[in-house]
C-alpha positions as CSV (number, residue, x, y, z in Angstrom):
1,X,-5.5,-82.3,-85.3
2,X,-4.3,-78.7,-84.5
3,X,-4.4,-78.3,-88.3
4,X,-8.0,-79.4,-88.3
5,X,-8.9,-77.2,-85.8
6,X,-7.6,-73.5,-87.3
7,X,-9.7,-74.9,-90.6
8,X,-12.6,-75.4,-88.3
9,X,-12.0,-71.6,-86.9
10,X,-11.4,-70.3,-90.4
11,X,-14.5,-71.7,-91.9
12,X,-16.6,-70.7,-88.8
13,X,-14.9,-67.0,-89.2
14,X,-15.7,-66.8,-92.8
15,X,-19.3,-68.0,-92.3
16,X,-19.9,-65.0,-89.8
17,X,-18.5,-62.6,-92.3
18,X,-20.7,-63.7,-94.4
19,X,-23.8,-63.6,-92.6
20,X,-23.5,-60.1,-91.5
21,X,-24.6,-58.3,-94.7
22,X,-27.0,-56.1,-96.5
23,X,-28.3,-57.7,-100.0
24,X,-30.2,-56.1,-102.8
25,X,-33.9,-56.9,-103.0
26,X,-35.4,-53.9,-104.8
27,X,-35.5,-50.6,-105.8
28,X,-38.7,-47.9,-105.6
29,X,-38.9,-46.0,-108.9
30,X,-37.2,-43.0,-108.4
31,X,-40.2,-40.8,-108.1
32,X,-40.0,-39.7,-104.5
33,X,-38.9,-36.3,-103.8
34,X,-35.7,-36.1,-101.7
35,X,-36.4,-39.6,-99.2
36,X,-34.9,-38.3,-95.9
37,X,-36.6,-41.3,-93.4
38,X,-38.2,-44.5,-93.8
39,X,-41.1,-46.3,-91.3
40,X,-41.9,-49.6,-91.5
41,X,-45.2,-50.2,-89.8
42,X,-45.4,-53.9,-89.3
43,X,-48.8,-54.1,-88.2
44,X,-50.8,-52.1,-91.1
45,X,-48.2,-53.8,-93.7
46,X,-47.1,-50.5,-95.2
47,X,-44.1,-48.2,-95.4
48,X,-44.2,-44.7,-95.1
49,X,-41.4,-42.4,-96.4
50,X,-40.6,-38.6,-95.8
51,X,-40.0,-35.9,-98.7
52,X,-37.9,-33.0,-97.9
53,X,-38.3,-31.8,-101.6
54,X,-38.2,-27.7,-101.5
55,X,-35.3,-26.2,-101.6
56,X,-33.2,-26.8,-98.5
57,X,-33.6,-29.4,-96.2
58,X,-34.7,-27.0,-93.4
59,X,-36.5,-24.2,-95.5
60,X,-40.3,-24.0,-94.3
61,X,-41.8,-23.8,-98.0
62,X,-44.7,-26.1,-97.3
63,X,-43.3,-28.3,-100.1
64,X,-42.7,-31.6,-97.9
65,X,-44.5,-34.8,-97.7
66,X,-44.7,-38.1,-96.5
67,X,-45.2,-41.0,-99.3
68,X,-46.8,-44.2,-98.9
69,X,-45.4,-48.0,-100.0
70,X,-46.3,-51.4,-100.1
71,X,-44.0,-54.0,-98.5
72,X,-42.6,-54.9,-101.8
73,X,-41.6,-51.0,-102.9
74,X,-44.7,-50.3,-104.9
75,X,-45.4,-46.9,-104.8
76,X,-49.0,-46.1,-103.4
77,X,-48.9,-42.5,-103.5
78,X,-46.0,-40.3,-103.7
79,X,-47.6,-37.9,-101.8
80,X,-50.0,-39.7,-99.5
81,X,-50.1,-36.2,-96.7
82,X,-48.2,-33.1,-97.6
83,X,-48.1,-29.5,-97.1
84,X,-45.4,-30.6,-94.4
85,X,-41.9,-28.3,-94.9
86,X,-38.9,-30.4,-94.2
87,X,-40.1,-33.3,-92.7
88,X,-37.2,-36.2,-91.5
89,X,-37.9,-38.7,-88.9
90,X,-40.8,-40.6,-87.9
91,X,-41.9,-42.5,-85.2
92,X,-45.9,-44.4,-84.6
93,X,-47.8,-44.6,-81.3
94,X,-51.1,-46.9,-82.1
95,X,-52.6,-44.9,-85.0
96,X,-50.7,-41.7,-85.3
97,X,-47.5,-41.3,-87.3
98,X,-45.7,-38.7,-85.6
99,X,-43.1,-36.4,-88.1
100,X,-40.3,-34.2,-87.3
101,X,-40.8,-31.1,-88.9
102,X,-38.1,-28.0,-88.7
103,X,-39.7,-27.0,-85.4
104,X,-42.9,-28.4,-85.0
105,X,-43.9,-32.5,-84.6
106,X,-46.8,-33.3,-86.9
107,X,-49.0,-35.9,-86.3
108,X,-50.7,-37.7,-88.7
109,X,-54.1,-40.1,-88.5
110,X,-53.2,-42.9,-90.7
111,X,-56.4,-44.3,-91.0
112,X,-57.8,-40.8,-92.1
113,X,-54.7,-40.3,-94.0
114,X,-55.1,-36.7,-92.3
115,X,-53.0,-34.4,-90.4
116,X,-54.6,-34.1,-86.8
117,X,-52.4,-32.1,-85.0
118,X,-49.0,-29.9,-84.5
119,X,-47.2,-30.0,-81.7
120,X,-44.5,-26.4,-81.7
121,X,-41.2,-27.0,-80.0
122,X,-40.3,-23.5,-78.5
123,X,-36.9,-22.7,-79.5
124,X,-36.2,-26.0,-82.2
125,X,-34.7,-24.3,-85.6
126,X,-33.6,-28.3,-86.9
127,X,-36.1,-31.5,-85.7
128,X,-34.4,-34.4,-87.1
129,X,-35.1,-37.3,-85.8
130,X,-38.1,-38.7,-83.3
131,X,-39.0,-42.1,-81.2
132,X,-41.1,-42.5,-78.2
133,X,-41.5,-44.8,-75.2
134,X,-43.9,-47.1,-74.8
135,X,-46.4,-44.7,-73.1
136,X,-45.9,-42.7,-77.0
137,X,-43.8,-39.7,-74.7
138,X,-42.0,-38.4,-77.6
139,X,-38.4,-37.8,-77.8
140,X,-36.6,-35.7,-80.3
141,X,-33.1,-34.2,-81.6
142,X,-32.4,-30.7,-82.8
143,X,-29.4,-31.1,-84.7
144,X,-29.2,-27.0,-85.4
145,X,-29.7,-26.1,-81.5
146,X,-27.7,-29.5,-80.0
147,X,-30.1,-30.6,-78.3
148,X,-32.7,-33.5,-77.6
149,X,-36.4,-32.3,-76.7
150,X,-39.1,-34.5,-74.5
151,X,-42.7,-33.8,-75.0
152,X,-45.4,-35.4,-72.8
153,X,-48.5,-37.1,-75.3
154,X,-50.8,-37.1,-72.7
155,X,-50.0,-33.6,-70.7
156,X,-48.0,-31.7,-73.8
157,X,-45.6,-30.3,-71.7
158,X,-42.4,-29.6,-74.0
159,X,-38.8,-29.4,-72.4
160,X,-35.3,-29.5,-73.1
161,X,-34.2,-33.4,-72.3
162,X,-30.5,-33.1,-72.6
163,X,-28.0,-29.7,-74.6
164,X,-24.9,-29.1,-75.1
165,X,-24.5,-32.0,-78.3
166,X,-22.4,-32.2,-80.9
167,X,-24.6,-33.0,-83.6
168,X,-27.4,-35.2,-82.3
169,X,-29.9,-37.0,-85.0
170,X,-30.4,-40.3,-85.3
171,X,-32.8,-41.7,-81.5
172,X,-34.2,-45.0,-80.5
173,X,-35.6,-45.4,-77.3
174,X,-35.5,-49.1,-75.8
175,X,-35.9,-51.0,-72.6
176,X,-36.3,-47.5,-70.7
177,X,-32.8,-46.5,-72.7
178,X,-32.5,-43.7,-75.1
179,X,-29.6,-44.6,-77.8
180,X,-28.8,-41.6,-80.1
181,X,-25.8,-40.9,-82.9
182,X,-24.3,-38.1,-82.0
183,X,-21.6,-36.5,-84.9
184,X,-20.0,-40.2,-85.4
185,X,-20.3,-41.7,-82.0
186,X,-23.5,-44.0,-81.2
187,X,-24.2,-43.4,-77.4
188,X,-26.9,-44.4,-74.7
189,X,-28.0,-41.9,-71.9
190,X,-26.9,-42.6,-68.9
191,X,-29.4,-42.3,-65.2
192,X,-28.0,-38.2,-65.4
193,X,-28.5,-37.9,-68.9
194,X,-24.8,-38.1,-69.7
195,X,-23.6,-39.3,-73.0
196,X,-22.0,-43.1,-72.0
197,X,-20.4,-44.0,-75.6
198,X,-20.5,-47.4,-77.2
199,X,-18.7,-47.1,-80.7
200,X,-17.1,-44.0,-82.1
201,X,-15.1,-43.8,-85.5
202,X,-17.9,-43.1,-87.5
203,X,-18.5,-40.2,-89.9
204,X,-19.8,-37.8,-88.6
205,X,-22.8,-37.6,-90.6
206,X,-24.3,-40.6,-88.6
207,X,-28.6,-40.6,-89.2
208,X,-30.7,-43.2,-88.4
209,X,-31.1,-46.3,-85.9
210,X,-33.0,-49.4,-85.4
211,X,-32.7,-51.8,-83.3
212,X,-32.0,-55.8,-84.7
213,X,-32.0,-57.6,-81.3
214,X,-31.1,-56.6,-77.0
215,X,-27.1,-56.4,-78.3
216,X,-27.0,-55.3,-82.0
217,X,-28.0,-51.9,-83.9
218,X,-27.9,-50.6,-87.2
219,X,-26.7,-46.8,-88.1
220,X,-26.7,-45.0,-91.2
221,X,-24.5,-42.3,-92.0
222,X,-25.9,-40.0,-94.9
223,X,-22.8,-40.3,-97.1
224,X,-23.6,-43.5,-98.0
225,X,-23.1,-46.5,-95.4
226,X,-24.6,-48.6,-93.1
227,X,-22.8,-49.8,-89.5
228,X,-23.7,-53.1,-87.6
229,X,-23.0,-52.2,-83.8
230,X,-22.8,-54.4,-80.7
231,X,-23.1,-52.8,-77.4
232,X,-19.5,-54.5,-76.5
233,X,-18.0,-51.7,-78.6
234,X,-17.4,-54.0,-81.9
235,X,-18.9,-52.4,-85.0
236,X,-18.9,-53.9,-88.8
237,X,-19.8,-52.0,-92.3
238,X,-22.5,-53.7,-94.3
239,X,-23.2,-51.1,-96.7
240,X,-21.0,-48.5,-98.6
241,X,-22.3,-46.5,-101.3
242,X,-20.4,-43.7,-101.4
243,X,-18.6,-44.0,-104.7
244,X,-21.7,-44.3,-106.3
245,X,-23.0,-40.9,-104.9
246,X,-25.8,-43.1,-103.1
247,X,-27.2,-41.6,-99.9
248,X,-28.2,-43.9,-97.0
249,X,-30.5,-41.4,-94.3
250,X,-32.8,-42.5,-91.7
251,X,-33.4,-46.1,-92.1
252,X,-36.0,-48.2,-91.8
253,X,-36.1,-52.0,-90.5
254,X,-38.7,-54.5,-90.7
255,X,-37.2,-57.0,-87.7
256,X,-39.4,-59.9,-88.0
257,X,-37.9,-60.4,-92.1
258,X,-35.0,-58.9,-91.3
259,X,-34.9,-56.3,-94.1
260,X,-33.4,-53.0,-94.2
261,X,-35.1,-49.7,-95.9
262,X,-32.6,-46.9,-97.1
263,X,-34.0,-43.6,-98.3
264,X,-31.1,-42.5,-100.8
265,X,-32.3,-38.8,-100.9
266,X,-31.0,-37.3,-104.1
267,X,-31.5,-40.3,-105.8
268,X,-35.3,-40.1,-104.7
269,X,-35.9,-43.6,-104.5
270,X,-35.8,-46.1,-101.5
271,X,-33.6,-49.2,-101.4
272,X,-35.0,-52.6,-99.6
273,X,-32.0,-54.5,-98.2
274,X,-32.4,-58.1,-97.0
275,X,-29.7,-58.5,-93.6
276,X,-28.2,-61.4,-93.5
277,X,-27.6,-61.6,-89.9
């Protein structure tokens, strides 16, 4: 019976280990120019991606872009809005698409496929990654100055939210919570704004979030992998591509399917994962 029993555990062990992982669905032609984030927008059935290109990925040479995809990686246009410079994360409030740009966020019409307005961040030098709350109050780390800036949508006021980082990016903002990756640690803000951490260990090239469920995250770290993280502290590696010089940045995640988008940057090309979870 006791013999029985650790088979029973085994089995149910193995099972779980084998649920929690990223596999292959397809590949975008590689035709995109230096992918930095993905956005899966649910509602309008389309995936927007954003092209450093240029030469650095914080030089303002007007060079940027943000590409356009159909659910199943078809490439609609490679350059569906540019004359951005660097832009990285993204976030969307009802129809605007809202991009982190150096030192500026841009916002973007999607049904005019038009950029309607720039919003300046006084003092930003490196806007990396962006999310909002629910009233679309915009939230957004500097990963050159260490900090996170808050900007009001509906009065535009722009202020420092919390300094003195290590190297913030990656933000997702949930159930009046901001989460951010912050130089290999994944953290949530705490009522004073202090950094209350939840899983170090991590490279310190940590990028993107996104949220699976009220206990589980994803993070990407550039180099190439992609973390599953409970808020109990436990964290698990789906995805590891660093010995084939494969990037993983700022992720995207459709929730309802279940699948994972990772922008590979140098390999210019977006990778659609399906998590079994």
């Amino acid at each position: 019976m006791k013999q029985c029993f650790f088979i029973f555990l085994a089995v149910v062990f193995c099972n779980a280990a084998i649920a929690q992982s990223l596999e292959k669905l397809w590949a975008t032609d590689s035709v995109l120019r230096v992918p930095e984030s993905v956005y899966f927008d649910e509602k309008n059935e389309k995936i927007y991606v954003s092209n450093i290109e240029g030469k650095g990925p914080w030089d303002k040479d007007g060079k940027g872009s943000i590409a356009l995809l159909t659910l199943n990686g078809k490439v609609l246009n490679p350059q569906w809005i540019t004359g951005l410079h660097a832009p990285k994360g993204m976030a969307l409030y009802k129809e605007f698409l809202m991009v982190a740009d150096v030192d500026s966020i841009v916002i973007i019409d999607i049904f005019k496929g038009m950029v309607v307005k720039k919003v300046f961040v006084d003092g930003a030098q490196g806007l990396n990654d962006i999310t909002t709350d629910r009233m679309g109050n915009i939230f957004v780390s500097d990963s050159k100055t260490k900090k996170i800036f808050y900007i009001g949508l509906f009065k535009g006021d722009v202020k420092v939210y919390t300094e003195g980082l290590a190297g913030p990016n990656g933000l997702y903002y949930s159930d009046h919570t901001l989460y951010l990756v912050d130089a290999g640690g994944f953290y949530r803000l705490g009522k004073n704004r202090e950094k209350i951490l939840i899983v170090d260990g991590m490279s310190t090239d940590t990028d993107g979030i996104e949220q699976v469920d009220e206990k589980n995250f994803l993070v990407s770290c550039w180099s190439g992998v992609v973390w599953l993280i409970n808020t109990n502290g436990q964290k698990t590696k789906l995805l590891d591509t660093k010995a084939e010089n494969v990037n993983a940045a700022d992720i995207g995640f459709d929730k309802r399917n279940k699948i994972v988008y990772v922008p590979t940057f140098w390999r210019n090309n977006v990778v659609a994962y399906q998590f079994k979870y």
